[in-house]
C-alpha positions as CSV (number, residue, x, y, z in Angstrom):
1,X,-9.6,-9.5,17.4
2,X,-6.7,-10.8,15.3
3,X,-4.4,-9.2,13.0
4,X,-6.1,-10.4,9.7
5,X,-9.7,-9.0,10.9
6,X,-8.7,-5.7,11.9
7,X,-7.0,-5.2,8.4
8,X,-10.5,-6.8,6.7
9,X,-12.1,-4.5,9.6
10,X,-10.0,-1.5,8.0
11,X,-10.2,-2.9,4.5
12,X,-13.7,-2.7,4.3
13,X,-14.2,1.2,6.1
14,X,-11.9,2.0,3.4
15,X,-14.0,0.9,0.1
16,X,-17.2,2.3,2.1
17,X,-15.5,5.9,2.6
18,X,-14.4,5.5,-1.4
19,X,-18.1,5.0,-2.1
20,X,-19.4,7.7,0.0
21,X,-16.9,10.2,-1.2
22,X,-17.7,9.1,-5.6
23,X,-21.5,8.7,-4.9
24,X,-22.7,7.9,-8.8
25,X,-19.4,7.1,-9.8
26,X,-17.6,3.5,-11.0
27,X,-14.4,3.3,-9.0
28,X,-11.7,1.0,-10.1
29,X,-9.1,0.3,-7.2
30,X,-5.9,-1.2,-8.4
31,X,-4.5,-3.4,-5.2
32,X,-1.9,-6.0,-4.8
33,X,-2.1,-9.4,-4.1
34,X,-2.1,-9.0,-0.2
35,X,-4.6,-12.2,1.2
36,X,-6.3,-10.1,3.4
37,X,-7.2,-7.8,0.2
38,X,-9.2,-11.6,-1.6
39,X,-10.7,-12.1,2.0
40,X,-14.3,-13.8,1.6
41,X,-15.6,-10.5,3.3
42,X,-13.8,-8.4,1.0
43,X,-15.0,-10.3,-2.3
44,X,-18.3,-10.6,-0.6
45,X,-18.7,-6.5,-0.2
46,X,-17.2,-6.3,-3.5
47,X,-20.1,-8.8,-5.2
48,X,-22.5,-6.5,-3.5
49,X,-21.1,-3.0,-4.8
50,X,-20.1,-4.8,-8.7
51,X,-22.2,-1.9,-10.0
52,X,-19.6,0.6,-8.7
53,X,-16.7,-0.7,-7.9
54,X,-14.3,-2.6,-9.3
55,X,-11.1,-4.3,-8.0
56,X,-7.9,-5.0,-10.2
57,X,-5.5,-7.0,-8.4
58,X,-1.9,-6.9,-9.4
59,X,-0.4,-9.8,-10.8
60,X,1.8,-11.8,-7.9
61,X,5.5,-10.5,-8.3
62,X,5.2,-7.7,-10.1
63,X,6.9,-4.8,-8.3
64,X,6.9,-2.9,-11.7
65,X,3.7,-2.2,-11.6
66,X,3.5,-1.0,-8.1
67,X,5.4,1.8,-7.5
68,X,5.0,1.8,-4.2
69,X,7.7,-1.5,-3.9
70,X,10.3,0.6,-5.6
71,X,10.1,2.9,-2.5
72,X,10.7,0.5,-0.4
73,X,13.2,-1.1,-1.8
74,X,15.3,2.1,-1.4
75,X,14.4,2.2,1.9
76,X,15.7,-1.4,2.1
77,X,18.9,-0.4,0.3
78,X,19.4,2.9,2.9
79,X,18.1,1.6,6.1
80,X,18.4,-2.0,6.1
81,X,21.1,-3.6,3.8
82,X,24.3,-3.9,5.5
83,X,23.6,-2.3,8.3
84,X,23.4,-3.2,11.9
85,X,20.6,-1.8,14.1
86,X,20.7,-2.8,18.0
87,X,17.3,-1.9,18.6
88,X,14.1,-1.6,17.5
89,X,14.3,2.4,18.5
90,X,17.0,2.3,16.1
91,X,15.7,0.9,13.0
92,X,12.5,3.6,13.4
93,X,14.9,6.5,14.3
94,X,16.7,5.2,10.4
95,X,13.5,5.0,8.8
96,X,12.2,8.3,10.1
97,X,15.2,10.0,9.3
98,X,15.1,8.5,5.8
99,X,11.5,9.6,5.5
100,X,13.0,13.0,5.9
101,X,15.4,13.1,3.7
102,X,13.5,12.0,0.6
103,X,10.6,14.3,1.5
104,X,13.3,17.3,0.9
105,X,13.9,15.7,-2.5
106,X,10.6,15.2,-4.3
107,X,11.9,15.0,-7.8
108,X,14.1,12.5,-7.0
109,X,11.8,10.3,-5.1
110,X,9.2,10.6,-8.6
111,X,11.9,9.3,-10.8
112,X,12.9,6.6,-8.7
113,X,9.3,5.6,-8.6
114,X,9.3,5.9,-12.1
115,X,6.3,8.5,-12.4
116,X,8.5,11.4,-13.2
């Protein structure tokens, strides 16, 4: 199975756990503009659920409206940018430790996000 089904695959297990869990509810999912998340399948089980739930996608380039990108863009700035990693094992040993570090700083991380 390639890389692009097993995310649809994933994808789609996801919105059906969302509609199990808010039976009788409308859910609106906000998403980027990933291709995998305007896959036929996707749109399809989306067309077949319209009556309760709803997909907004994100607008292409538009990091400030996804909070998420602003996380990894520090990660970027403290993991990646000038720095020189000889292994793989050595950019996921920076990235974990990273992860640790702004887990110990919650506050910080919100405002960076922009939520706090």
């Amino acid at each position: 199975m390639s890389k692009i089904w097993r995310l649809i695959a994933i994808i789609l297990k996801f919105l059906r756990l969302l509609l199990q869990e808010y039976t009788g509810k409308f859910i609106i999912l906000v998403t980027d503009n990933a291709p995998v998340h305007r896959s036929q399948m996707v749109r399809d089980f989306l067309e077949e659920h319209k009556n309760a739930l709803m997909v907004v996608h994100l607008p292409p380039y538009s990091p400030n409206l996804n909070p998420i990108e602003r996380l990894w863009k520090w990660l970027k700035e403290q993991v990646i940018a000038n720095q020189f990693h000889p292994t793989q094992a050595s950019i996921k040993e920076a990235i974990e430790s990273f992860l640790l570090e702004i887990a110990e700083i919650p506050t910080a991380v919100l405002q960076r996000l922009g939520i706090h």
